[in-house]
PDB file as gemmi writes it, atoms N, CA and C in Angstrom:
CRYST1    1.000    1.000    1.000  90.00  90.00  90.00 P 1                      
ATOM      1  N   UNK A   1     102.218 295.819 124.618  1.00  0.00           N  
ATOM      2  CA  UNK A   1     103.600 295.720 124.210  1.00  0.00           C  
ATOM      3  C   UNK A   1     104.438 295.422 125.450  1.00  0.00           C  
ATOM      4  N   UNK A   2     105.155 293.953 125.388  1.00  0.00           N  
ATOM      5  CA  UNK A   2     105.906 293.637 126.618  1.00  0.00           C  
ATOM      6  C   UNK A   2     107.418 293.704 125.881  1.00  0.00           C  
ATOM      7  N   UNK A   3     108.153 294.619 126.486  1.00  0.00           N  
ATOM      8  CA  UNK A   3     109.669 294.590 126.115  1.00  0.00           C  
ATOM      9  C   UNK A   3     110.453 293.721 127.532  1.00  0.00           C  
ATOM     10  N   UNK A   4     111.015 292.628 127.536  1.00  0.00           N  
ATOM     11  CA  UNK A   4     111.955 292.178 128.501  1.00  0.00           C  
ATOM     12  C   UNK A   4     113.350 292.083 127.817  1.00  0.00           C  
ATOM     13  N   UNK A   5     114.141 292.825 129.023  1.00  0.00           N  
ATOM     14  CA  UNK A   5     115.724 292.904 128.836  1.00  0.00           C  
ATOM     15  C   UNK A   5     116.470 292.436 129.955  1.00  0.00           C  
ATOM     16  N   UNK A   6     117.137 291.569 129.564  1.00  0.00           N  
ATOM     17  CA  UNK A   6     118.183 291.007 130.365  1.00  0.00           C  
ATOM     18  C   UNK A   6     119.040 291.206 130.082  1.00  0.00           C  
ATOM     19  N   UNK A   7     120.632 291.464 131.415  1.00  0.00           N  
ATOM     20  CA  UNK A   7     121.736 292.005 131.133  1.00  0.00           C  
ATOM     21  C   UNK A   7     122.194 290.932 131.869  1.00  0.00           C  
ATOM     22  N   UNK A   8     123.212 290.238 131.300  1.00  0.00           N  
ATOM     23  CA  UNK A   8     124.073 289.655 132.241  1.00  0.00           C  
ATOM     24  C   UNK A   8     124.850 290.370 133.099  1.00  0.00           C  
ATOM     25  N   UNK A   9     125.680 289.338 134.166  1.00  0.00           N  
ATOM     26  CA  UNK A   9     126.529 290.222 135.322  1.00  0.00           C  
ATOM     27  C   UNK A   9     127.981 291.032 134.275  1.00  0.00           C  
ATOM     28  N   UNK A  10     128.049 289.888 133.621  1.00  0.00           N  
ATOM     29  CA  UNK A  10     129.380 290.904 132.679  1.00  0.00           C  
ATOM     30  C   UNK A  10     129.294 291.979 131.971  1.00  0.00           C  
ATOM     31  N   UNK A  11     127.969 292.225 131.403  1.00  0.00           N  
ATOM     32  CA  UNK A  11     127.403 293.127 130.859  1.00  0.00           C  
ATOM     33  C   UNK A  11     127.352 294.512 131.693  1.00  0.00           C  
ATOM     34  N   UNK A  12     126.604 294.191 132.934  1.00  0.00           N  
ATOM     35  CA  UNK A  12     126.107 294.955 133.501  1.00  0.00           C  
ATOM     36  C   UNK A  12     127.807 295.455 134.175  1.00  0.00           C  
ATOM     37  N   UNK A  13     128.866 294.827 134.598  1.00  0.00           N  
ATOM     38  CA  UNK A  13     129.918 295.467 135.075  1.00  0.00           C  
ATOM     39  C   UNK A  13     130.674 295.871 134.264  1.00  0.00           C  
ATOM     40  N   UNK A  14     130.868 295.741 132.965  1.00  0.00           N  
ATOM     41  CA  UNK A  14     131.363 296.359 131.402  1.00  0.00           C  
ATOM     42  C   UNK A  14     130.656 297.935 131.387  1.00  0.00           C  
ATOM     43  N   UNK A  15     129.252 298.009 132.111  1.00  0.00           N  
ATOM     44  CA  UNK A  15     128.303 299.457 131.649  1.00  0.00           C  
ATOM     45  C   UNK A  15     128.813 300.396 133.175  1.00  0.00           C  
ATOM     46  N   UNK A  16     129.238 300.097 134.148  1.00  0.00           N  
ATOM     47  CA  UNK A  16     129.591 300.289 135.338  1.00  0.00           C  
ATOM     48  C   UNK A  16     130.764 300.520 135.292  1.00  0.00           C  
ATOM     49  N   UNK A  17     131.665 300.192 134.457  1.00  0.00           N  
ATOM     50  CA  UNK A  17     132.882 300.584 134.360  1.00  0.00           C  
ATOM     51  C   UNK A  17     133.101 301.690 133.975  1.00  0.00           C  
ATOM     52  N   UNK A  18     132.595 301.512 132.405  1.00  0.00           N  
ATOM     53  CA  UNK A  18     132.560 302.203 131.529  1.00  0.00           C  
ATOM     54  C   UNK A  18     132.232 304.085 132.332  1.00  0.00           C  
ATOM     55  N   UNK A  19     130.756 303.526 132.697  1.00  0.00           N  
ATOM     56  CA  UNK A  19     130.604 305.074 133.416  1.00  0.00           C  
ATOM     57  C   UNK A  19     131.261 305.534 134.743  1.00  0.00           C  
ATOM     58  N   UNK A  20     132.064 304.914 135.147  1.00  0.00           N  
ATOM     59  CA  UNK A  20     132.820 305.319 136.072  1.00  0.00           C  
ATOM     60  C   UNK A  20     133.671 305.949 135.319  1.00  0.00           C  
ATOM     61  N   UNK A  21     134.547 305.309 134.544  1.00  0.00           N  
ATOM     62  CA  UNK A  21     135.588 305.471 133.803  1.00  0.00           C  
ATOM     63  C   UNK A  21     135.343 307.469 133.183  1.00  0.00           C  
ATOM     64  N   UNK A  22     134.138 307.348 132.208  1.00  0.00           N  
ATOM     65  CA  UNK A  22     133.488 308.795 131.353  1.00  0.00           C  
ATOM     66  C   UNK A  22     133.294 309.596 132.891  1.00  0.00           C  
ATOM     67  N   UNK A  23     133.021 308.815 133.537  1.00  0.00           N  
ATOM     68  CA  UNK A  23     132.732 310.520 135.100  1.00  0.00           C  
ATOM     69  C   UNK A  23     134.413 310.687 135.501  1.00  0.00           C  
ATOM     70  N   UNK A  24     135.253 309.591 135.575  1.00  0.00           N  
ATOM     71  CA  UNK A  24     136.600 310.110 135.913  1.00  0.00           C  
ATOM     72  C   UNK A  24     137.121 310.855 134.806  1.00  0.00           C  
ATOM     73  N   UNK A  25     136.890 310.571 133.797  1.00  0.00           N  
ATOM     74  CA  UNK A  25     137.812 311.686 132.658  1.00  0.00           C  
ATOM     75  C   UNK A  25     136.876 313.454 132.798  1.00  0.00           C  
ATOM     76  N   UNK A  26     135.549 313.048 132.754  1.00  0.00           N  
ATOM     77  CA  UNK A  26     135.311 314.789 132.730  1.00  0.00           C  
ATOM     78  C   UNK A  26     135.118 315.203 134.091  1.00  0.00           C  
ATOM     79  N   UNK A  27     135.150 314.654 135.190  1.00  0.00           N  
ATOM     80  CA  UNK A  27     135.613 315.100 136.526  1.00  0.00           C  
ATOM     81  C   UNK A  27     136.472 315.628 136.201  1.00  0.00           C  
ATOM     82  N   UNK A  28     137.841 315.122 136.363  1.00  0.00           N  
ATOM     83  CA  UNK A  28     139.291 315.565 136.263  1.00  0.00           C  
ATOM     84  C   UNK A  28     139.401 316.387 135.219  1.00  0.00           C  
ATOM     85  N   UNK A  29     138.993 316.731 134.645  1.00  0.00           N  
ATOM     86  CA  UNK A  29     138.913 318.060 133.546  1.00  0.00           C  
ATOM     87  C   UNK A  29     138.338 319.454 133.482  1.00  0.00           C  
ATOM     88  N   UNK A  30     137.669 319.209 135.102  1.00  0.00           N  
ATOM     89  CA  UNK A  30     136.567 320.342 135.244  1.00  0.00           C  
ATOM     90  C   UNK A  30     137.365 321.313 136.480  1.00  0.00           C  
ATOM     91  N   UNK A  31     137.900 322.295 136.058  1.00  0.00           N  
ATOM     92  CA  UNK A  31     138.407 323.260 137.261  1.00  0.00           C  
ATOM     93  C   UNK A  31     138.224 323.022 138.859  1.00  0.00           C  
ATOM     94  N   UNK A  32     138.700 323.031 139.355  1.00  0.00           N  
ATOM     95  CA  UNK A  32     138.486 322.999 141.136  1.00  0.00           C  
ATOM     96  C   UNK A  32     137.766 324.108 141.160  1.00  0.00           C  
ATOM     97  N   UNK A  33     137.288 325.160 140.848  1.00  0.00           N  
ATOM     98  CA  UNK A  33     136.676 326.651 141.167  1.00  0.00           C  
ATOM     99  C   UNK A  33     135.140 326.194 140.738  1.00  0.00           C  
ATOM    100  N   UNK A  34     135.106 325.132 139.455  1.00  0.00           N  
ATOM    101  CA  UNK A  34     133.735 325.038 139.138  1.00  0.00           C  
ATOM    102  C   UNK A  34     133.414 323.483 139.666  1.00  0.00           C  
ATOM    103  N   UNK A  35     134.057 322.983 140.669  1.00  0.00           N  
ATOM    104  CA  UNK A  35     133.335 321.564 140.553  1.00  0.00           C  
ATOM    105  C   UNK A  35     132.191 321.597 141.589  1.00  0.00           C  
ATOM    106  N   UNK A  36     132.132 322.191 142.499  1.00  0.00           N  
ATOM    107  CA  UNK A  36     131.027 322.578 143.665  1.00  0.00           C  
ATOM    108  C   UNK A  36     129.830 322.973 142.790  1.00  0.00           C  
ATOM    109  N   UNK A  37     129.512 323.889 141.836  1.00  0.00           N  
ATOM    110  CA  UNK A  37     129.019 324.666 141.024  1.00  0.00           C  
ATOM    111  C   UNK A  37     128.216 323.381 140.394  1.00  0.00           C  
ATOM    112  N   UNK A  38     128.973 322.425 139.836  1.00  0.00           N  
ATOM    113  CA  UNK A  38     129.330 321.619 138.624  1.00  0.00           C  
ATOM    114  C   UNK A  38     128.315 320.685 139.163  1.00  0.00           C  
ATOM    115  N   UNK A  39     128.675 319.937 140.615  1.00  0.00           N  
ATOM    116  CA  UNK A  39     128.194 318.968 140.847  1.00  0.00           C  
ATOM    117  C   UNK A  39     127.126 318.784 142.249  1.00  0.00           C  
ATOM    118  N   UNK A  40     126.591 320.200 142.558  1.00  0.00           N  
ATOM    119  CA  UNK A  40     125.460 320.809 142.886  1.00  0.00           C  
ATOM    120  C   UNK A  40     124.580 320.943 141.984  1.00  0.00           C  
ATOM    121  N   UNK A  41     124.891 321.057 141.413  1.00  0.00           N  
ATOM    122  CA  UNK A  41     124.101 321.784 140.063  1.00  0.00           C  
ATOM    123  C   UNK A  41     123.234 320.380 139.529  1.00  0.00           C  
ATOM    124  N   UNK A  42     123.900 319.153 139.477  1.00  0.00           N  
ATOM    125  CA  UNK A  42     123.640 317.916 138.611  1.00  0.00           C  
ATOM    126  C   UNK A  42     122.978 317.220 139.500  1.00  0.00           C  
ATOM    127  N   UNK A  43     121.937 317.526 140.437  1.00  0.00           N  
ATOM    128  CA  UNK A  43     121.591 316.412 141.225  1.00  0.00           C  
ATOM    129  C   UNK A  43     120.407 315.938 140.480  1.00  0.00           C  
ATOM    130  N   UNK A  44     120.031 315.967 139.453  1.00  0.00           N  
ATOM    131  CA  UNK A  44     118.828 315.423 138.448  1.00  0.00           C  
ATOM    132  C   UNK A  44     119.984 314.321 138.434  1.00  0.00           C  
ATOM    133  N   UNK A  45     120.875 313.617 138.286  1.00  0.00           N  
ATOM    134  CA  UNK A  45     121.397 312.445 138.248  1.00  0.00           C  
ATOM    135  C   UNK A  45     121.205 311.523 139.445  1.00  0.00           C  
ATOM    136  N   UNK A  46     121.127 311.944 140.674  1.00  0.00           N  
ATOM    137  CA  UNK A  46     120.844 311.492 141.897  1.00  0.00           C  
ATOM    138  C   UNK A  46     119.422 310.881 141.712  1.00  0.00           C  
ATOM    139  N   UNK A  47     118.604 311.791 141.359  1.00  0.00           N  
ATOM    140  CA  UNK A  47     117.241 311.296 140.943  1.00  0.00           C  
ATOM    141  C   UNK A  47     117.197 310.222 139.981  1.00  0.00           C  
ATOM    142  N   UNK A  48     117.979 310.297 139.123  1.00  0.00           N  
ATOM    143  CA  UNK A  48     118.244 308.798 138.327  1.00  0.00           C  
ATOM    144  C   UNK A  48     118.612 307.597 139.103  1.00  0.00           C  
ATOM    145  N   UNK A  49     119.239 307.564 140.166  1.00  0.00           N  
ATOM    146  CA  UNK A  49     120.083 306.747 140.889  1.00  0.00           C  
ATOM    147  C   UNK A  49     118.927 306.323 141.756  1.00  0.00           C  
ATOM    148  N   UNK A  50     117.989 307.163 142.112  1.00  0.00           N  
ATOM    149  CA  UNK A  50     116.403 306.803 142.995  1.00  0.00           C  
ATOM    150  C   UNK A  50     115.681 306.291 142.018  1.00  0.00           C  
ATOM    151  N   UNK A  51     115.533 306.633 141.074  1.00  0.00           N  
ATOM    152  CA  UNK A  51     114.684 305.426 140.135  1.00  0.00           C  
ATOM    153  C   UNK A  51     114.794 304.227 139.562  1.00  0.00           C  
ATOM    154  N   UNK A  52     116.499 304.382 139.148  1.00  0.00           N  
ATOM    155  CA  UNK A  52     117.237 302.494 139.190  1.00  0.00           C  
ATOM    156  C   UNK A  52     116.730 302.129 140.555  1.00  0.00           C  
ATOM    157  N   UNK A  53     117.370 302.676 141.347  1.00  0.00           N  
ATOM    158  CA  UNK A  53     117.375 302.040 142.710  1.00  0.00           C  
ATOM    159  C   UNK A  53     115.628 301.177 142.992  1.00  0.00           C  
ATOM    160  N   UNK A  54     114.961 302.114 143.056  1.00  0.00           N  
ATOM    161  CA  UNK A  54     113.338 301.738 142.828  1.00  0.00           C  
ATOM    162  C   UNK A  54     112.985 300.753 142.023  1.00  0.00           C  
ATOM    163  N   UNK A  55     113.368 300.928 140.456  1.00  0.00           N  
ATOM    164  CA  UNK A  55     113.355 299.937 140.015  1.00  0.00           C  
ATOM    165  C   UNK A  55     114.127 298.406 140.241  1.00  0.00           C  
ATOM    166  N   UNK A  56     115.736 298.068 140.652  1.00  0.00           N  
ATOM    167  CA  UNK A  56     115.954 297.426 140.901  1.00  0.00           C  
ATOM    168  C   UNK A  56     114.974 296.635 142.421  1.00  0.00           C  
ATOM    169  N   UNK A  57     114.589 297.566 143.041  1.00  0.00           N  
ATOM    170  CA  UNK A  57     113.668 296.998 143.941  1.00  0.00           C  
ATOM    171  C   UNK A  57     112.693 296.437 144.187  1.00  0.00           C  
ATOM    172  N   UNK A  58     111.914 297.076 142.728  1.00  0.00           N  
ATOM    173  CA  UNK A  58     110.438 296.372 142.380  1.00  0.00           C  
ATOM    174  C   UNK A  58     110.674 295.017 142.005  1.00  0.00           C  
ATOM    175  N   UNK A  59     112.110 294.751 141.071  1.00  0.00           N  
ATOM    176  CA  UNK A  59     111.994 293.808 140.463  1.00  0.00           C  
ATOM    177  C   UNK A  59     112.777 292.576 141.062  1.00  0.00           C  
ATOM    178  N   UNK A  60     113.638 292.919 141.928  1.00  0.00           N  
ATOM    179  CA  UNK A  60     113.859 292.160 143.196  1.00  0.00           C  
ATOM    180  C   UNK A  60     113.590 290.616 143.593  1.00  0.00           C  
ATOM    181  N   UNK A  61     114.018 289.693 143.411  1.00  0.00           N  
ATOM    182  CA  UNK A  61     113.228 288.373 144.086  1.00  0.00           C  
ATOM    183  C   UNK A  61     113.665 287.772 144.884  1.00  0.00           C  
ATOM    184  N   UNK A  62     115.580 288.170 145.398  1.00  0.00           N  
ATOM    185  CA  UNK A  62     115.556 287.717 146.578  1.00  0.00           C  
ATOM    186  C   UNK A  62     116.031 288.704 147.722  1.00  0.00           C  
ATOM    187  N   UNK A  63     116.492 287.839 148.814  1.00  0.00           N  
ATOM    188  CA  UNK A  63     116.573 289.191 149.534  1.00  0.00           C  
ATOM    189  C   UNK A  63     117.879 290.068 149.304  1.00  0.00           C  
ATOM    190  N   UNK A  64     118.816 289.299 148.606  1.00  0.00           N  
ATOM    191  CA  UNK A  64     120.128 289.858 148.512  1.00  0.00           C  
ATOM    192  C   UNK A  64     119.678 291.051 147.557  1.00  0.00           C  
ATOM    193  N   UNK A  65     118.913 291.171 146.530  1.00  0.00           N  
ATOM    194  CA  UNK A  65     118.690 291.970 145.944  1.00  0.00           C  
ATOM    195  C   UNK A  65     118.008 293.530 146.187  1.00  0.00           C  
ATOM    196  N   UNK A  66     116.923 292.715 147.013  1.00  0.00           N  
ATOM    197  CA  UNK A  66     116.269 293.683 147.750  1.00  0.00           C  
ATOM    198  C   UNK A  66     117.086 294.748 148.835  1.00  0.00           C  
ATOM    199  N   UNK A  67     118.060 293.661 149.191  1.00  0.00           N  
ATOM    200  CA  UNK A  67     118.896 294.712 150.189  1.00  0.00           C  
ATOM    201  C   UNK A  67     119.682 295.856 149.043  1.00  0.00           C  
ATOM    202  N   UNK A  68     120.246 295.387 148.586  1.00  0.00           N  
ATOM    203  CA  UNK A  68     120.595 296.045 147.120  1.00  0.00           C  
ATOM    204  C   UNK A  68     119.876 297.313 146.307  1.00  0.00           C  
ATOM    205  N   UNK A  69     118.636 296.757 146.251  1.00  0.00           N  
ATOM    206  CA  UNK A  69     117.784 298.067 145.789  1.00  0.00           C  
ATOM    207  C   UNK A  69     117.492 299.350 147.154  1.00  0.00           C  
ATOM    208  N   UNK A  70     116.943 298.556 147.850  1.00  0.00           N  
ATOM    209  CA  UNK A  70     117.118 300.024 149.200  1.00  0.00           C  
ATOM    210  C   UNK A  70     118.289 300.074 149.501  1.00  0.00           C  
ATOM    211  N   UNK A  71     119.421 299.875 149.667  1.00  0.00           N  
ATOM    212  CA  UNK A  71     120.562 300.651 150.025  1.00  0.00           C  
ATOM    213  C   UNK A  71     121.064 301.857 148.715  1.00  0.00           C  
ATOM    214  N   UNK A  72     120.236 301.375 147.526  1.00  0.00           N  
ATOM    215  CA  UNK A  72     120.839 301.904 146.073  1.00  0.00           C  
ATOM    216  C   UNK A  72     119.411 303.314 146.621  1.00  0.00           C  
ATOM    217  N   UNK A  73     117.820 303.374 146.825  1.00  0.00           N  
ATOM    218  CA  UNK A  73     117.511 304.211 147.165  1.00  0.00           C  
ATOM    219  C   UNK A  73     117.823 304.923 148.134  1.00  0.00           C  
ATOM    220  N   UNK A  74     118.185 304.422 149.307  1.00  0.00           N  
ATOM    221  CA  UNK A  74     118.583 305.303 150.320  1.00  0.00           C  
ATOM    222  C   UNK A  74     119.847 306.177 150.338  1.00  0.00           C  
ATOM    223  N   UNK A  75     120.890 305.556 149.526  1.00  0.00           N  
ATOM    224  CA  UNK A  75     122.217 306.232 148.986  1.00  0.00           C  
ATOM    225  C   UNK A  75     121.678 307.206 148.246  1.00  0.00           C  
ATOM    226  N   UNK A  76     120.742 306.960 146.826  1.00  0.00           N  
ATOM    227  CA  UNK A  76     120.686 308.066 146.039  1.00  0.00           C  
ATOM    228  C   UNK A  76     119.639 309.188 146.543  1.00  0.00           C  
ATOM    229  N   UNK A  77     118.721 308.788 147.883  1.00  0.00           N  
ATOM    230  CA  UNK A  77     117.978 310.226 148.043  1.00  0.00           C  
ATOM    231  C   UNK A  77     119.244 310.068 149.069  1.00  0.00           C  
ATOM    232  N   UNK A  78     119.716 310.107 149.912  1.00  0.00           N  
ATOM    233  CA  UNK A  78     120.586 310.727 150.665  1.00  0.00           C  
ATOM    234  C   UNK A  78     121.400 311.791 149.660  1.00  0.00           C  
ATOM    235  N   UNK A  79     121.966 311.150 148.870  1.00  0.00           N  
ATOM    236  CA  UNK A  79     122.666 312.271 147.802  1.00  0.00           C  
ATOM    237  C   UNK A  79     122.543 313.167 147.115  1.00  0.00           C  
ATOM    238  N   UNK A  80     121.264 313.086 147.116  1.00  0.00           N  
ATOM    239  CA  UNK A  80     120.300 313.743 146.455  1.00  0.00           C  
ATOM    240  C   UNK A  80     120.021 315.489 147.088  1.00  0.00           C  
ATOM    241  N   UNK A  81     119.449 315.131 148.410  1.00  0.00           N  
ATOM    242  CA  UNK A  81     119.448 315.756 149.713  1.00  0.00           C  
ATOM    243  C   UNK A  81     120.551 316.300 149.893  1.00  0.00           C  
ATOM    244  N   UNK A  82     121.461 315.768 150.135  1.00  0.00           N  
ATOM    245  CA  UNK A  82     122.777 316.522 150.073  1.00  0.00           C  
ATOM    246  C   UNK A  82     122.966 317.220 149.368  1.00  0.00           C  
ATOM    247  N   UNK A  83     123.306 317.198 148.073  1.00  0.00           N  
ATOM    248  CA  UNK A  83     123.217 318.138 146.757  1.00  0.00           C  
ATOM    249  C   UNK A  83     122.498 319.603 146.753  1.00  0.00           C  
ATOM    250  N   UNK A  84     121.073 318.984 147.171  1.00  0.00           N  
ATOM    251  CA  UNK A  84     120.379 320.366 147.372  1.00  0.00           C  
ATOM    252  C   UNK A  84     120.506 321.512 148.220  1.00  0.00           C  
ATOM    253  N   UNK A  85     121.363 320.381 149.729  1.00  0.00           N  
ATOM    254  CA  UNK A  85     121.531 321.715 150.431  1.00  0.00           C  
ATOM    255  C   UNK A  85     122.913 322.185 150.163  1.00  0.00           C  
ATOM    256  N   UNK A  86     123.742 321.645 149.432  1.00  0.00           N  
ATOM    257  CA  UNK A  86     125.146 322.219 149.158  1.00  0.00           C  
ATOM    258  C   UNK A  86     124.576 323.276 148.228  1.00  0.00           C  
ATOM    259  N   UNK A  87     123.666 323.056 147.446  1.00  0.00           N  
ATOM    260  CA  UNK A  87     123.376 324.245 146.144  1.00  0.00           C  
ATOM    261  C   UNK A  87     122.455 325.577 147.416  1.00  0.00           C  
ATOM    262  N   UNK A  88     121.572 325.056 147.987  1.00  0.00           N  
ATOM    263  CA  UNK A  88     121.175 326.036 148.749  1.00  0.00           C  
ATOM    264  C   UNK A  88     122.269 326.968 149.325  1.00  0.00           C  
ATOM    265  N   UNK A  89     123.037 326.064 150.082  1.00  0.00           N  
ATOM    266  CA  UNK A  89     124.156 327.054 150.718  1.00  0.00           C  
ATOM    267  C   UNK A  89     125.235 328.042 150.141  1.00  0.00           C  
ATOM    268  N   UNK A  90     125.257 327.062 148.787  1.00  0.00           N  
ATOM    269  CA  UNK A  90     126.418 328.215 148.160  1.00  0.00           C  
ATOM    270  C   UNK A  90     125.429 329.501 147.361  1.00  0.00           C  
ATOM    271  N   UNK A  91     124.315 329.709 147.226  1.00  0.00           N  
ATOM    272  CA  UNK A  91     123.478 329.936 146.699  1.00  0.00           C  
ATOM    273  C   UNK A  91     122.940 331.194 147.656  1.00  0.00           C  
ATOM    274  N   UNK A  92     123.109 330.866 149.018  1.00  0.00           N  
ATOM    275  CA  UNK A  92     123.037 331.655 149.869  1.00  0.00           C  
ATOM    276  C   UNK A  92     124.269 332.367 150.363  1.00  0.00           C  
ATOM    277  N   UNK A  93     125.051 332.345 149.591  1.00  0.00           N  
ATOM    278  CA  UNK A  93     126.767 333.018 149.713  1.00  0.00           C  
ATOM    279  C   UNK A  93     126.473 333.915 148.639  1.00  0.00           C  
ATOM    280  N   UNK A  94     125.519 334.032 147.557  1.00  0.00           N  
ATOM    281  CA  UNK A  94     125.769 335.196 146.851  1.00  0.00           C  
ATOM    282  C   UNK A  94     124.432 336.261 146.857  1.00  0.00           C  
ATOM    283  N   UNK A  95     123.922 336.108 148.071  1.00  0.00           N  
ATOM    284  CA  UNK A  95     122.635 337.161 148.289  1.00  0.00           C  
ATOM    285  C   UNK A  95     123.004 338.356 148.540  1.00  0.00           C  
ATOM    286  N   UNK A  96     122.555 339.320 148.717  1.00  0.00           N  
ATOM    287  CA  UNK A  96     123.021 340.414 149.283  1.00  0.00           C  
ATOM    288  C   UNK A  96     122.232 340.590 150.443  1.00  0.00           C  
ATOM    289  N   UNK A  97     122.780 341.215 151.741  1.00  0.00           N  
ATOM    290  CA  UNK A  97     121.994 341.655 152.809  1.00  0.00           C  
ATOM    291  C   UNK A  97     121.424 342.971 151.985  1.00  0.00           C  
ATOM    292  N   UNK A  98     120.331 342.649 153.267  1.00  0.00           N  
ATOM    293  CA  UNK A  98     119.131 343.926 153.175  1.00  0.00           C  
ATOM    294  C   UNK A  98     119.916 345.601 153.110  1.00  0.00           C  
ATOM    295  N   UNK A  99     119.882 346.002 152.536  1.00  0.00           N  
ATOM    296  CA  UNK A  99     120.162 347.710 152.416  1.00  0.00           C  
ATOM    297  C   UNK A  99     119.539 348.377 153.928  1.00  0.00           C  
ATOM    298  N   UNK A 100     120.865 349.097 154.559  1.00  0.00           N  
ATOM    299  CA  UNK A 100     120.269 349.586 155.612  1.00  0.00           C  
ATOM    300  C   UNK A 100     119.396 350.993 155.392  1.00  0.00           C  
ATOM    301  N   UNK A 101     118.391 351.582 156.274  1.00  0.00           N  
ATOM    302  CA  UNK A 101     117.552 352.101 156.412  1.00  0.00           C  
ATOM    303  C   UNK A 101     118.290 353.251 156.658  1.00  0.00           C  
ATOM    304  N   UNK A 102     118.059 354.451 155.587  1.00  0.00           N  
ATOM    305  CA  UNK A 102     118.694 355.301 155.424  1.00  0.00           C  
ATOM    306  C   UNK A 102     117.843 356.544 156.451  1.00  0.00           C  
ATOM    307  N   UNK A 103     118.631 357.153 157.177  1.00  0.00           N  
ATOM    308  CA  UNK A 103     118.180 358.463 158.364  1.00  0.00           C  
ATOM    309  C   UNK A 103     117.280 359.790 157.433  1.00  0.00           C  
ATOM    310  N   UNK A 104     117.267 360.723 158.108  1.00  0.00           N  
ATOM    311  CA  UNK A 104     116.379 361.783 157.419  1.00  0.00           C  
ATOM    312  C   UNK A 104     117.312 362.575 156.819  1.00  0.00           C  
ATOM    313  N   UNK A 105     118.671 362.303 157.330  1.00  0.00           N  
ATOM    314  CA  UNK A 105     119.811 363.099 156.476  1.00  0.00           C  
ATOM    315  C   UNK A 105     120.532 362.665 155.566  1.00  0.00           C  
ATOM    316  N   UNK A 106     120.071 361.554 155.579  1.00  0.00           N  
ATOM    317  CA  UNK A 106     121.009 360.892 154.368  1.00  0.00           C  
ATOM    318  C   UNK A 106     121.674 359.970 154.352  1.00  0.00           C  
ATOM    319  N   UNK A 107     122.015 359.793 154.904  1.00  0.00           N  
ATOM    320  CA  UNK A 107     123.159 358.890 155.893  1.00  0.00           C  
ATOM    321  C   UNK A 107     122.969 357.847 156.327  1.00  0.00           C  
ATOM    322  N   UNK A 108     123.192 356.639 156.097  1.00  0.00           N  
ATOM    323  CA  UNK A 108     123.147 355.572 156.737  1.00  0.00           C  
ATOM    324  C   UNK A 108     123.389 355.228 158.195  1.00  0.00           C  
ATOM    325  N   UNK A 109     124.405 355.779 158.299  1.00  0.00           N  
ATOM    326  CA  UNK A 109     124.877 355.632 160.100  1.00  0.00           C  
ATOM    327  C   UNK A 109     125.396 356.776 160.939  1.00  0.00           C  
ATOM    328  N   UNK A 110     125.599 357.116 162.020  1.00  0.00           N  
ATOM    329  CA  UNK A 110     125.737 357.863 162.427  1.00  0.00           C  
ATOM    330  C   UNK A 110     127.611 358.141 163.057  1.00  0.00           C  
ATOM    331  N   UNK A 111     128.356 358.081 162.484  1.00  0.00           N  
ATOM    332  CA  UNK A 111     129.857 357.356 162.793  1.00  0.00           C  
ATOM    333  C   UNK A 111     130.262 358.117 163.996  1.00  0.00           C  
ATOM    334  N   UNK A 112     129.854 359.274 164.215  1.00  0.00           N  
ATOM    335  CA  UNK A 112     130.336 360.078 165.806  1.00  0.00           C  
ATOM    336  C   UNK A 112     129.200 361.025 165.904  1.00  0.00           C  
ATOM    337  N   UNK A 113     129.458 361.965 167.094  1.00  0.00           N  
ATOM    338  CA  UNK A 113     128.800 362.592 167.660  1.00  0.00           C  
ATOM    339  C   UNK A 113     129.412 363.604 168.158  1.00  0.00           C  
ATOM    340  N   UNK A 114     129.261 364.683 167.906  1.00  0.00           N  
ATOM    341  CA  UNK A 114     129.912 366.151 168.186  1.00  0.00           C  
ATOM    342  C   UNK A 114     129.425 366.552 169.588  1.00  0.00           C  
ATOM    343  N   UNK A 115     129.989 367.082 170.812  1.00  0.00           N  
ATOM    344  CA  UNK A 115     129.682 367.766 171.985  1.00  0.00           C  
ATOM    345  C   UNK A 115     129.858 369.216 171.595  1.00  0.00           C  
ATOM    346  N   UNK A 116     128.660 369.792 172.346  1.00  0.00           N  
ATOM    347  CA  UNK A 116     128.444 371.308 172.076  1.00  0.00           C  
ATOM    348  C   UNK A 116     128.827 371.512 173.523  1.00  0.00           C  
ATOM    349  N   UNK A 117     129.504 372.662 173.308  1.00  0.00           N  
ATOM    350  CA  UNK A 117     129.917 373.124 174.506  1.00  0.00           C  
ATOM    351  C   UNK A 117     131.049 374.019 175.036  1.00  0.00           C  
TER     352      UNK A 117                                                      
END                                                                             
């Protein structure tokens, strides 16, 4: 089973619009408190952007294209990468430190010290 699809250039900048357009409306709709959250969270789309990209590359025939497809992979794992460590980091803002090591009296720390005398 051979499926071939061709998109023209108008086509293809009508579908490019379009999703620019649907990411600017629910961007701008999504709280400033959750967009870090929001768009850490979504880097399975980045990974989409490495597999067009890949694919536009395989299928490639000249060089303008080819430049095209690796700059489209190298953008989307760069972004990709990025993503992960923004989620790592904020991710590492809600750990808790280690519980300190409590004395034989109970007490965590020792806040002063009494002189006998």
């Amino acid at each position: 089973m051979h499926v071939d699809v061709t998109m023209t250039g108008l086509v293809a900048l009508y579908i490019f619009m379009l999703a620019g357009f649907a990411g600017w409306v629910i961007i701008g709709n999504v709280p400033a408190i959750l967009h870090t959250p929001l768009m850490s969270g979504s880097n399975f789309v980045h990974g989409i952007v490495v597999v067009g990209g890949m694919f536009a590359l395989l299928n490639a025939s000249t060089v303008l294209e080819q430049a095209i497809g690796f700059l489209a992979v190298l953008l989307g794992a760069g972004n990709a990468a990025g993503g992960y460590a923004v989620t790592d980091r904020m991710l590492a803002m809600f750990k808790t430190s280690e519980p300190q090591a409590k004395s034989r009296h109970g007490h965590g720390r020792i806040h002063h010290l009494k002189k006998k005398g």
